[in-house]
MIRO-404261 format. One record per residue (C-alpha): residue number from 1; z, x, y; chain. Coordinates in Angstrom, 3 decimals, decimal comma. Layout:
<recs>
REC  num         z         x         y  cadena
REC  NUM         Z         X         Y       A
...
</recs>
This chain:
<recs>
REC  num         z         x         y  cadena
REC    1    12,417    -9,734    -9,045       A
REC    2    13,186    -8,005   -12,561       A
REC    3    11,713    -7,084   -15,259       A
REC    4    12,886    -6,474   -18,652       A
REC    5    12,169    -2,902   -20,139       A
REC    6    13,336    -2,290   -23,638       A
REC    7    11,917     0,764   -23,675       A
REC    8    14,168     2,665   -21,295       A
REC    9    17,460     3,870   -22,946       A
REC   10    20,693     3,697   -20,453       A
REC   11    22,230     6,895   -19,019       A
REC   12    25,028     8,987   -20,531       A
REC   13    27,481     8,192   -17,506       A
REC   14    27,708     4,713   -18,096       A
REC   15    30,513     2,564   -16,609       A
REC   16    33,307     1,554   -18,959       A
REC   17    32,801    -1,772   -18,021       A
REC   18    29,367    -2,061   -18,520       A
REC   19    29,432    -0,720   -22,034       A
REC   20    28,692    -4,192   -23,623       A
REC   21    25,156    -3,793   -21,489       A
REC   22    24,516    -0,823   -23,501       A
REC   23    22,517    -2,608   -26,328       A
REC   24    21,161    -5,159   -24,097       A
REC   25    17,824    -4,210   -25,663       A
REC   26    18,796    -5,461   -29,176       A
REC   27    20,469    -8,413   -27,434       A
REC   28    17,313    -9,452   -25,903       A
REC   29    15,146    -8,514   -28,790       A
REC   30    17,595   -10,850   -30,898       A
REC   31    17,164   -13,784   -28,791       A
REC   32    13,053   -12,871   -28,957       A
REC   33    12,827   -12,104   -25,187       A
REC   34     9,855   -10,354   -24,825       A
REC   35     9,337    -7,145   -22,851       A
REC   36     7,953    -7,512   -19,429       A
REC   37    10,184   -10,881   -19,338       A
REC   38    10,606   -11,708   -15,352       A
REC   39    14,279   -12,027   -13,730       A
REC   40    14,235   -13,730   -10,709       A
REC   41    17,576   -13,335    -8,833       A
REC   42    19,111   -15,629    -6,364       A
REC   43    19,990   -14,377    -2,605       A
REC   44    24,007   -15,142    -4,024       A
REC   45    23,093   -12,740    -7,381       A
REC   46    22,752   -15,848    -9,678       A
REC   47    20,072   -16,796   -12,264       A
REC   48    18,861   -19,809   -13,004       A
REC   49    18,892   -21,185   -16,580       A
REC   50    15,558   -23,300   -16,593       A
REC   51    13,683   -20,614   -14,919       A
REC   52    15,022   -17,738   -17,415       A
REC   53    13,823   -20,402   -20,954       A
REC   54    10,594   -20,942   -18,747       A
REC   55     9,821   -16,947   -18,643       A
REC   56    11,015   -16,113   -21,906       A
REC   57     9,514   -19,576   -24,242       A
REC   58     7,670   -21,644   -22,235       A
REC   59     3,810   -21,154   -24,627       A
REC   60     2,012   -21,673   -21,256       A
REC   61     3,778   -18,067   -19,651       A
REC   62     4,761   -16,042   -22,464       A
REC   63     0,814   -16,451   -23,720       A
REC   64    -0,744   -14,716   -20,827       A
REC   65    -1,779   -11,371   -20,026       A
REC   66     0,703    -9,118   -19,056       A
REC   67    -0,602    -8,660   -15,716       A
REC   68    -1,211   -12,465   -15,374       A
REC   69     2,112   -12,844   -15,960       A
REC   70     3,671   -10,591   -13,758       A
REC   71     0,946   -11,656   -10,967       A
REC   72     2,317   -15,341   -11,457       A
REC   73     5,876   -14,749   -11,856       A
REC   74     5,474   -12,978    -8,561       A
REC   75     4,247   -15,944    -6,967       A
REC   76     6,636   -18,032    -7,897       A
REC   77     9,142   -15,834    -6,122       A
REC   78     7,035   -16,301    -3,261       A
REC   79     7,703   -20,039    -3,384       A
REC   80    11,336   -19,239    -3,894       A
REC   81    11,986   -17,693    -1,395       A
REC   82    10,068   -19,806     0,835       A
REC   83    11,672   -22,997    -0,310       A
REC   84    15,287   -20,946     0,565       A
REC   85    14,280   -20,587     3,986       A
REC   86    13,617   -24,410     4,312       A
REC   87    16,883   -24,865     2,892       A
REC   88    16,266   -25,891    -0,284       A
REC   89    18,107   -24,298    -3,160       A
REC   90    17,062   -26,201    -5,890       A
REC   91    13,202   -25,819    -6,783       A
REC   92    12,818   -28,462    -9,259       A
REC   93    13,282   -30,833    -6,115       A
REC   94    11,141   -30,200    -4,114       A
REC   95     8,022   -32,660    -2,878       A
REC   96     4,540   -32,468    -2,286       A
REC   97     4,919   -32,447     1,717       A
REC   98     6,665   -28,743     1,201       A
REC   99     4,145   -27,812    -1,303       A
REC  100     1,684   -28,325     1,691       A
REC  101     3,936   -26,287     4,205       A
REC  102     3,772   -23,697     2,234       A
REC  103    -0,370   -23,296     1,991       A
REC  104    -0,248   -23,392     5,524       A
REC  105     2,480   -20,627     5,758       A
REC  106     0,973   -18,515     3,014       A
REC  107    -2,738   -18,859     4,085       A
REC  108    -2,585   -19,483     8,252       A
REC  109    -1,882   -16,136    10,114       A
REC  110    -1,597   -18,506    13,473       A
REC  111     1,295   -20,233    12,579       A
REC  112     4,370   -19,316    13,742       A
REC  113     6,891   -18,278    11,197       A
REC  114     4,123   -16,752     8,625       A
REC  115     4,372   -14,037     6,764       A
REC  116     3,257   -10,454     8,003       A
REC  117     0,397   -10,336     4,851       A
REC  118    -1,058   -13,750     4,662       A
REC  119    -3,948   -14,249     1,619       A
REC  120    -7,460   -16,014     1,641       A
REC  121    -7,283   -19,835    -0,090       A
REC  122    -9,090   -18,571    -2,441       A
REC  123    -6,598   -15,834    -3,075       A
REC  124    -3,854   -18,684    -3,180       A
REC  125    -5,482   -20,713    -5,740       A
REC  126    -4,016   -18,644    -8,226       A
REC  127    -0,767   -19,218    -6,469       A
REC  128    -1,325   -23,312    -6,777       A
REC  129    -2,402   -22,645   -10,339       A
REC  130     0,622   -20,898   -11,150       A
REC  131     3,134   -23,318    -9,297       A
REC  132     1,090   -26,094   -11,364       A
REC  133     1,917   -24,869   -14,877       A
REC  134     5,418   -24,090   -14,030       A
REC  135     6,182   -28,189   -12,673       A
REC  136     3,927   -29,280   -15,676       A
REC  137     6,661   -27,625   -17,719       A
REC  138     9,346   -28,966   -16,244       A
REC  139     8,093   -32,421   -15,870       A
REC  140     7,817   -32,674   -19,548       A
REC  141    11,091   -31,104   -19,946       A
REC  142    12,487   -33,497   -17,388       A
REC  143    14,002   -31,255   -15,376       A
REC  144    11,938   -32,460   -12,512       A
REC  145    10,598   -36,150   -11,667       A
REC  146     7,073   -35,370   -10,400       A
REC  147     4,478   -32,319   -10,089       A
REC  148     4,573   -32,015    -6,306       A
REC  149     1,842   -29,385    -7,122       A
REC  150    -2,119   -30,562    -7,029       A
REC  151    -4,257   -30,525   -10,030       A
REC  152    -6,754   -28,823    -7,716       A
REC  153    -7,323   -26,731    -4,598       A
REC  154    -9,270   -27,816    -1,467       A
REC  155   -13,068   -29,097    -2,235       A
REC  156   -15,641   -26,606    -1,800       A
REC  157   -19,084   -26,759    -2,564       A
REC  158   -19,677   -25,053    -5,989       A
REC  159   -22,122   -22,708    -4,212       A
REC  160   -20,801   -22,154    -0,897       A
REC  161   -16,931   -21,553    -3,205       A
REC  162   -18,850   -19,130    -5,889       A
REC  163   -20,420   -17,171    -3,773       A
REC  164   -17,406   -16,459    -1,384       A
REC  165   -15,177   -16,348    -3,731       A
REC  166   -16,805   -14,044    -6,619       A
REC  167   -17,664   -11,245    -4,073       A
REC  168   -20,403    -8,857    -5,183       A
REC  169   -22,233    -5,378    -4,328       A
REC  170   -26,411    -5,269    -4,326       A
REC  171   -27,094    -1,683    -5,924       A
REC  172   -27,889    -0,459    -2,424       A
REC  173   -24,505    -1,427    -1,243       A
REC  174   -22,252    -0,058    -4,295       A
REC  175   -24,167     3,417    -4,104       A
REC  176   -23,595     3,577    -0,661       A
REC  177   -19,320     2,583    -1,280       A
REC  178   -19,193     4,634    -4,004       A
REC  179   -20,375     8,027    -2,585       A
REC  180   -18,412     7,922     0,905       A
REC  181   -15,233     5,338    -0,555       A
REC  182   -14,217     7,090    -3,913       A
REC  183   -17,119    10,362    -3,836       A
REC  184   -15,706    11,827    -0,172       A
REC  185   -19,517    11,940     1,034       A
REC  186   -20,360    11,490     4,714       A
REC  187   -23,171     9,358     5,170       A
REC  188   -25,690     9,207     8,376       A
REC  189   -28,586     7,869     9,929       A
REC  190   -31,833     9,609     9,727       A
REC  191   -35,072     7,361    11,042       A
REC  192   -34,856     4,176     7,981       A
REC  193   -32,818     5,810     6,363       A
REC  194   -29,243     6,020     5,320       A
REC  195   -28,699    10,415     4,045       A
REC  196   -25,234    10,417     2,147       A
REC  197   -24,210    14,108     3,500       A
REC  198   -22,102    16,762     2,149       A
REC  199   -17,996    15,971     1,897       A
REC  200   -15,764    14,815     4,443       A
REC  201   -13,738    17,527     6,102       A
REC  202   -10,677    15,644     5,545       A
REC  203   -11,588    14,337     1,854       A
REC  204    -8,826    15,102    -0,660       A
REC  205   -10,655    14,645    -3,845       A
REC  206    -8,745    15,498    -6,717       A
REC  207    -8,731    12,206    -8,536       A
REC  208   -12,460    11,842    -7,728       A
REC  209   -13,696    12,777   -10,940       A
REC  210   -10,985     9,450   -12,449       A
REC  211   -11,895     7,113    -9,885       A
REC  212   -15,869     7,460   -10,325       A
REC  213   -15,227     6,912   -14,147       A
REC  214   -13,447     3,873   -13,529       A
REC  215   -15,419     2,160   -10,886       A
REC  216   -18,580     3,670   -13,226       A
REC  217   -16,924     1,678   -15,973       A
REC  218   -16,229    -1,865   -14,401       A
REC  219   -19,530    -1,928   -12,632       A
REC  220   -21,953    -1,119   -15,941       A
REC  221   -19,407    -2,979   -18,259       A
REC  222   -17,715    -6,181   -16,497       A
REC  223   -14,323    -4,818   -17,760       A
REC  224   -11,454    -6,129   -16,250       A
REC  225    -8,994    -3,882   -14,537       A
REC  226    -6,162    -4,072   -17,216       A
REC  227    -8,865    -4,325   -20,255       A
REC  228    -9,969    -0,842   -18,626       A
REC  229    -6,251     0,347   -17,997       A
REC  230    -5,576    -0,405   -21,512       A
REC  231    -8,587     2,083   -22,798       A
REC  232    -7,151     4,907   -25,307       A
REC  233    -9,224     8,029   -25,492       A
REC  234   -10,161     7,274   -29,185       A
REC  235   -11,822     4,029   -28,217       A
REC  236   -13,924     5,764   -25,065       A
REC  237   -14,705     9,118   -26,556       A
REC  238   -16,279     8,186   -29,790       A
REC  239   -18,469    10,755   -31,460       A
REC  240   -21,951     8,785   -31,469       A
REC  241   -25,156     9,563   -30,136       A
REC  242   -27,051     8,019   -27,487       A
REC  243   -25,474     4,578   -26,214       A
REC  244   -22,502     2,832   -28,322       A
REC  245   -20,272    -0,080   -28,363       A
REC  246   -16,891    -0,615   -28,273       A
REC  247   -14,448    -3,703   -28,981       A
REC  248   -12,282    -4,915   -26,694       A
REC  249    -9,546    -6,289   -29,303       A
REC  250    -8,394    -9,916   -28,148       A
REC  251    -4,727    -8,897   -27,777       A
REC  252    -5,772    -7,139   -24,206       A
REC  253    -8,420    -9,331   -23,353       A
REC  254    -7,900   -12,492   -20,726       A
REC  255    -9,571   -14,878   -23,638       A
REC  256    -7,578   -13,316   -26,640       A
REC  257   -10,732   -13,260   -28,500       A
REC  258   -12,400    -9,581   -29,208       A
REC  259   -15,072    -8,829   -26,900       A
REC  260   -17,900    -5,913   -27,879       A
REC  261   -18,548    -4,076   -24,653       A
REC  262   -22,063    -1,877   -24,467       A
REC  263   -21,985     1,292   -23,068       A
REC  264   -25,166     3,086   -21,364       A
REC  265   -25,187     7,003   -21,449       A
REC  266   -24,787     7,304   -18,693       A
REC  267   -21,627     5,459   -18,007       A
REC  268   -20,616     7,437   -21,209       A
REC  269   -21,773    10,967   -19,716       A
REC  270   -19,640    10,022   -16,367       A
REC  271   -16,671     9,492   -18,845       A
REC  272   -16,951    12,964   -20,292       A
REC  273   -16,928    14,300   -16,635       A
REC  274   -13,826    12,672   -16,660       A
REC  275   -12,265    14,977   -19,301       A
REC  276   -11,452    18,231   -17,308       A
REC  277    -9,334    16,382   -15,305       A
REC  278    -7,499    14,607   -17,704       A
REC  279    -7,101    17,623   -19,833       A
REC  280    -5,791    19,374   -16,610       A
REC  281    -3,031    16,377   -15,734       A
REC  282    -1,984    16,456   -19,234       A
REC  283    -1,281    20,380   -18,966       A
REC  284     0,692    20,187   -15,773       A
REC  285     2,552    17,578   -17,237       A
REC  286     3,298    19,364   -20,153       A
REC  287     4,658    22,457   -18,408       A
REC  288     6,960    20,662   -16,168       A
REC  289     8,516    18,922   -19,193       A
REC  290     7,300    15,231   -18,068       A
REC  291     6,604    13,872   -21,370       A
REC  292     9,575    15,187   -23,453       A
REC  293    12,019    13,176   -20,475       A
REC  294     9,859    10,368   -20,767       A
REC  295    10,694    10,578   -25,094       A
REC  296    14,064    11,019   -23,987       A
REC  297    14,503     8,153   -21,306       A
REC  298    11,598     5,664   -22,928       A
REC  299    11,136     4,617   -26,648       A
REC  300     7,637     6,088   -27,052       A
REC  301     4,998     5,569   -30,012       A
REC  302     4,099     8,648   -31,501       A
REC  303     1,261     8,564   -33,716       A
REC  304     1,187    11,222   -36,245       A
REC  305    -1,994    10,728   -37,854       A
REC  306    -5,178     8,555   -37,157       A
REC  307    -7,897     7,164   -39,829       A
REC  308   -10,914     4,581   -39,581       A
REC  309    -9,972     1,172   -40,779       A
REC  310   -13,800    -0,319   -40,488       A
REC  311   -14,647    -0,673   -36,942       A
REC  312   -10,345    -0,471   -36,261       A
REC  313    -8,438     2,778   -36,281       A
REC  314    -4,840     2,903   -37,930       A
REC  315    -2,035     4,622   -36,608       A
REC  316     1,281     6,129   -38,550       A
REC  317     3,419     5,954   -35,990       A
REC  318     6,680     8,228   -36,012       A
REC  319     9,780     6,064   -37,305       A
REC  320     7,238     2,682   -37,093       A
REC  321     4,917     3,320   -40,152       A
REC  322     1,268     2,197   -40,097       A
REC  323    -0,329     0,374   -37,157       A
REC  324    -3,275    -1,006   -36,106       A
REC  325    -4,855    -0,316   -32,604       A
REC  326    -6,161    -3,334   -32,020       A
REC  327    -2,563    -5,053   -32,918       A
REC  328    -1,414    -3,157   -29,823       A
REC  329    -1,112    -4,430   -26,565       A
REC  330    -1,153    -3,157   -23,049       A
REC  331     2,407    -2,253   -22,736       A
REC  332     2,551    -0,798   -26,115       A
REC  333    -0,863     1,226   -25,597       A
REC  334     0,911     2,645   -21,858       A
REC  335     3,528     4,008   -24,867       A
REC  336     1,552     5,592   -27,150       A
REC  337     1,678     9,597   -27,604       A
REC  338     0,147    11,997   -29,716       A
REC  339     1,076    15,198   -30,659       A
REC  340    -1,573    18,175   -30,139       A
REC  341    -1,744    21,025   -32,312       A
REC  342     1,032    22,977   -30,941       A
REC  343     3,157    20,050   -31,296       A
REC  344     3,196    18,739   -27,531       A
REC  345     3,227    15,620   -26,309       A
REC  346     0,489    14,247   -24,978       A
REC  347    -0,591    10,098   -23,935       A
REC  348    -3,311     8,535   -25,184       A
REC  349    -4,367     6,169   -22,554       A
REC  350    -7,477     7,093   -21,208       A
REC  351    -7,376     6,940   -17,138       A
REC  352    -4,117     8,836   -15,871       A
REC  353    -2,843     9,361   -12,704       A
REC  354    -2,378    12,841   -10,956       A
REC  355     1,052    13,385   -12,676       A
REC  356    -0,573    12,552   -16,297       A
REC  357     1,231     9,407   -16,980       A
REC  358    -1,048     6,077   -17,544       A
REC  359    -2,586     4,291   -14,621       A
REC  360    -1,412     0,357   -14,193       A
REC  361    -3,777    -2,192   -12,393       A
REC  362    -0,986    -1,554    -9,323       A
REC  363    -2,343     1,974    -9,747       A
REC  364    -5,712     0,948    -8,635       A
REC  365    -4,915    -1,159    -5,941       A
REC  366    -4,370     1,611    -3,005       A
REC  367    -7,781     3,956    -4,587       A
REC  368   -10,064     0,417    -3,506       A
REC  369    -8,233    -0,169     0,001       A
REC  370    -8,903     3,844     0,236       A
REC  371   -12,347     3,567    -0,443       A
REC  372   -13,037     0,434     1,902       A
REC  373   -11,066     1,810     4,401       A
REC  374   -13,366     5,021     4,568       A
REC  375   -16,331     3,317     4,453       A
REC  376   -15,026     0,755     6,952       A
REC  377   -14,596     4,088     9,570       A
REC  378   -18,202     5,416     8,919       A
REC  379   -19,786     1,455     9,542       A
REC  380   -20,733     2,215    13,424       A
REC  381   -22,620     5,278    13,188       A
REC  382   -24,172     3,767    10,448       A
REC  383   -25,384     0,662    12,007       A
REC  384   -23,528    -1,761     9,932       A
REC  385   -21,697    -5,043    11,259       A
REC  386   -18,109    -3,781    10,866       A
REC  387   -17,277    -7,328     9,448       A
REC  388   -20,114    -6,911     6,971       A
REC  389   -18,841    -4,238     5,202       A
REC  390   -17,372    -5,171     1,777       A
REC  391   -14,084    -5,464     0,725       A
REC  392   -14,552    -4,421    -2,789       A
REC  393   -11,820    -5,109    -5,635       A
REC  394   -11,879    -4,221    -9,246       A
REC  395   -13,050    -8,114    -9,640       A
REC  396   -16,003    -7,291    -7,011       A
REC  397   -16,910    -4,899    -9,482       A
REC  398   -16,781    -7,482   -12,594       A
REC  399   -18,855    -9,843   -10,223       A
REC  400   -21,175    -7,252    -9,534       A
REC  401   -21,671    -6,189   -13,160       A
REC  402   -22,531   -10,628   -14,592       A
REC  403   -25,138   -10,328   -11,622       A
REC  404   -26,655    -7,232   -12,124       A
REC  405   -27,276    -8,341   -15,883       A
REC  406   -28,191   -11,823   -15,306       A
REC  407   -31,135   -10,454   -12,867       A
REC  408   -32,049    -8,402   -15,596       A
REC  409   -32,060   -10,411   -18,092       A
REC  410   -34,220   -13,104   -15,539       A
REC  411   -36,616   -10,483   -14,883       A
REC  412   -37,112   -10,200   -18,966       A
REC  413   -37,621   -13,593   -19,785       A
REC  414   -39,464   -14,062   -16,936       A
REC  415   -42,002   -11,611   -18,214       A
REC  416   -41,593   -12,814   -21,284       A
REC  417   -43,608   -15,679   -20,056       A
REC  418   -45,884   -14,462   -17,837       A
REC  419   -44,034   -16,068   -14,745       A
REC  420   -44,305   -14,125   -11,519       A
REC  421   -40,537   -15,395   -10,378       A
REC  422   -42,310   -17,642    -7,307       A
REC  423   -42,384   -20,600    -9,861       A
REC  424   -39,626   -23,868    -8,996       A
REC  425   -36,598   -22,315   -10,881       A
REC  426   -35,471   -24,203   -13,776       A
REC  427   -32,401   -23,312   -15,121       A
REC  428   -32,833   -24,268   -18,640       A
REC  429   -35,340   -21,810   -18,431       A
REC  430   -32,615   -19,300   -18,220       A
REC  431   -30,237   -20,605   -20,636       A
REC  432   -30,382   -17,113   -22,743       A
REC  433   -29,622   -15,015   -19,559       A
REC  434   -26,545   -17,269   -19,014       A
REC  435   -25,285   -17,187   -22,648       A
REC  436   -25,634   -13,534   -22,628       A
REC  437   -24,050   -12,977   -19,509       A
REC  438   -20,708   -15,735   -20,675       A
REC  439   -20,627   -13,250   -24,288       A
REC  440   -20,260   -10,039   -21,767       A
REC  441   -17,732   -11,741   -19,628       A
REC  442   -15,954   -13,124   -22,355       A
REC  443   -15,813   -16,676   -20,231       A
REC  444   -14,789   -19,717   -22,543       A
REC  445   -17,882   -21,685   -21,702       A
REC  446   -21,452   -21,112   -19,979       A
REC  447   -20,152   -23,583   -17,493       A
REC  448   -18,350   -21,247   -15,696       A
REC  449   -21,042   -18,668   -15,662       A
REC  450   -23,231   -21,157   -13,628       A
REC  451   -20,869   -22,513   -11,449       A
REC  452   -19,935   -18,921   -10,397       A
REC  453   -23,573   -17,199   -10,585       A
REC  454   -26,085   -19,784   -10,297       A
REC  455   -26,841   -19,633    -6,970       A
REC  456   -26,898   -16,021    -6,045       A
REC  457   -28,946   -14,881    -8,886       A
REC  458   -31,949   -17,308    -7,564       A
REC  459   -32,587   -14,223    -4,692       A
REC  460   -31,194   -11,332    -6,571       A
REC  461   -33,900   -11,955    -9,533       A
REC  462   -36,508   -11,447    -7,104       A
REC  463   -35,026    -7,836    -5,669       A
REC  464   -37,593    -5,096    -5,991       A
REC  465   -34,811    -3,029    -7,176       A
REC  466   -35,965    -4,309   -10,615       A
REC  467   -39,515    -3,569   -10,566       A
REC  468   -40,329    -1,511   -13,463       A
REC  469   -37,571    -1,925   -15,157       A
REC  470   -39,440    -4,754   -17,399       A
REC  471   -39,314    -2,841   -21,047       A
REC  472   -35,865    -1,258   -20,618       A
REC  473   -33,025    -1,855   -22,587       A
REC  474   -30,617    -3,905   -20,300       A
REC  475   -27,999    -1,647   -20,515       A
REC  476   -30,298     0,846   -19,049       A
REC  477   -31,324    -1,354   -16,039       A
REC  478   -27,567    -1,669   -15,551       A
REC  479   -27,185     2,292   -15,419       A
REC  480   -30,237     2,284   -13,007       A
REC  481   -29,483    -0,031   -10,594       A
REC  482   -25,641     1,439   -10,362       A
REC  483   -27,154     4,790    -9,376       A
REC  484   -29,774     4,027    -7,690       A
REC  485   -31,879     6,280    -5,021       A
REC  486   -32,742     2,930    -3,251       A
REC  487   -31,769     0,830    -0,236       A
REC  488   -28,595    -0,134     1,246       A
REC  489   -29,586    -3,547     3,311       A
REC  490   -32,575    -2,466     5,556       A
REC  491   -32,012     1,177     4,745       A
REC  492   -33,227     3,506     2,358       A
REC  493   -30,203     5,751     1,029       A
REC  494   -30,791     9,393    -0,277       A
REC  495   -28,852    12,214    -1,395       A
REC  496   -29,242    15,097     0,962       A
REC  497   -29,838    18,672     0,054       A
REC  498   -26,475    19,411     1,057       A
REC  499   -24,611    17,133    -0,488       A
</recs>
């Protein structure tokens, strides 16, 4: 699996032979292949030809998110490679019987012949749905004679699916992941109650200070990993008082519609935290030289100047003229550079790694199985059913977020009314709490809002967690109950002295 990557200029020593490959950029750009455009290579080194116009001008691809498309382009090497190892070479033949083989093989860790790192059926939906659009294509195209892919994945209830699939913290649960998972706190039993100690001996916590900003972020906003990825520092450090709001322009949004997002001060203090560290990357970057090889190897976007457009901000980009930020999408916002006052390069994305280059969603995939894994290893001297601890995921986060704020915003109307929240739940009732919570997620209709959140938020609406917190702003109730000084389960949790 390939990947193309305009942006990366070939090496001096070049072979002679290759030396028609050395504008392969323009070539591609001339035949409007767009960057990020997946290769999928043969075991024998050959392409094929209705699997290279599917990645580069099939509407139903080449309109996704960048990190939907790579996610789904990877799957369908998955399939690949499976169908190879039945034998079968040619993909646009093959039949619903080997569609079903490969669930099993993808999804059953019993079966002989499975993979090593098999994934949930819920996890492999997004496989089917990928596998789908791909045959739909080709069906129409008639390269192949039928979809041997169904239109849907095994029947669940919507209940007993939503709440399985769309995994979420209580308050109690995400305080207690996020001080010993990404904060390095031990954590210990004392009478009822669950103390979150001083550090862990073997804690290396350099990237703490990024990793609470993020997780901060995604639980008080229900960003999405790559919307959050995609941040600049000019659209999270804005110079206003109090809470603010920014837009999430449609280009890096899943819906491709602009989304406002409402920030608490909180969540916007923790992002200031944030700062020291990023400065600090930046420098040590800086002196080793990392960003002027990255100008020379990569075709970066150097803005030279900034100015309000309305609520937008336009760029002058070196050799590019004027741009808009919210034209820009995620690969082109991992490009952009600025130059500080002593001329220095320095990127603009907002969370970077430990080398000062921008974090990807891959980035955050081993900083989550960190933090569950360490939390995981203090679950027996804390009491807690080993199989009970969560396995939290950027999306648990997002999940965690539409809940939090639809309790909330049950707990207002219900005072609104004078209800006690004992009364036979109606959900028409609730029909604000549900549009608000659809606006925040950005979902394309309330539908989906219910079918995912319906049933949990019947209990959650009644957790004391929100007593009191009847004449706050929401986004302040969202602040609260993501640092809480509350329960975990059965268990009140508190800070120790030593911590």
């Amino acid at each position: 699996m390939l990947f193309t990557d305009p942006y990366t200029r070939p090496p001096e020593n070049w072979h002679p032979d290759l030396d028609e490959m050395r504008s392969i950029s323009d070539i591609e750009g001339a035949l409007h292949i767009p960057a990020g455009t997946p290769i999928i290579v043969s075991p024998s080194l050959e392409l094929d030809d209705d699997l290279c116009h599917y990645f580069s001008s099939a509407l139903s691809f080449t309109d996704l998110a960048p990190s939907t498309r790579r996610s789904r382009a990877h799957a369908i090497k998955t399939w690949l490679d499976f169908l190879d190892s039945q034998g079968l070479t040619d993909w646009r033949s093959a039949h619903e019987d080997l569609y079903a083989d490969f669930r099993r093989w993808r999804t059953n860790p019993n079966l002989p012949g499975s993979p090593g790192a098999v994934v949930s059926e819920e996890s492999f939906e997004q496989t089917r749905v990928a596998l789908r659009a791909l045959y739909d294509w080709a069906v129409k195209r008639r390269l192949a004679q039928d979809n041997p892919i169904p239109s849907s994945g095994p029947r669940a209830s919507k209940s007993s699916a939503a709440v399985k699939h769309k995994n979420w913290l209580n308050p109690r649960a995400y305080r207690l992941w996020k001080a010993v998972g990404i904060q390095g706190h031990r954590a210990r039993i004392d009478g009822s109650e669950v103390v979150i100690g001083g550090m862990d001996t073997t804690w290396r916590g350099q990237l703490e200070p990024r990793n609470t900003a993020m997780v901060d972020l995604l639980v008080t906003t229900g960003m999405r990993i790559g919307e959050a990825c995609a941040l600049t520092s000019w659209e999270v450090l804005q110079e206003a008082p109090g809470r603010y709001e920014m837009v999430l322009p449609a280009i890096i949004t899943k819906s491709k519609r602009d989304r406002p997002v409402r920030v608490s001060p909180g969540t916007a203090d923790v992002q200031r935290r944030y700062i020291k560290f990023r400065d600090a990357a930046i420098r040590r970057a800086q002196r080793g030289g990392l960003y002027e090889d990255l100008e020379w190897r990569t075709s970066l976007l150097v803005a030279q100047s900034v100015e309000p457009s309305g609520s937008d901000l336009l760029l002058n980009i070196e050799g590019r003229g004027r741009v808009r930020l919210s034209a820009m999408g995620e690969d082109q916002r991992q490009r952009l550079y600025a130059r500080g006052r002593d001329g220095a390069l320095e990127p603009l994305s907002w969370f970077l790694t430990e080398r000062g280059t921008p974090t990807t969603p891959d980035t955050w995939t081993p900083v989550f199985a960190s933090a569950n894994e360490r939390l995981l290893a203090q679950a027996g001297h804390l009491g807690l059913n080993p199989h009970s601890v969560p396995e939290v995921t950027p999306h648990t986060l997002r999940h965690t977020f539409a809940l939090w704020l639809l309790a909330a915003e049950h707990r207002s109307i219900d005072r609104g009314l004078g209800l006690s929240g004992v009364e036979r739940y109606d959900v028409k009732r609730y029909e604000r709490a549900f549009d608000r919570v659809k606006e925040a997620l950005g979902h394309a209709h309330v539908g989906i809002t219910k079918d995912t959140y319906l049933a949990p938020v019947r209990t959650l609406r009644m957790d004391d967690l929100l007593s009191g917190t009847e004449h706050m702003e929401i986004e302040d109730v969202i602040a609260r109950l993501a640092n809480p000084d509350l329960v975990y389960e059965t268990k009140a949790v508190r800070t120790s002295d030593d911590a």
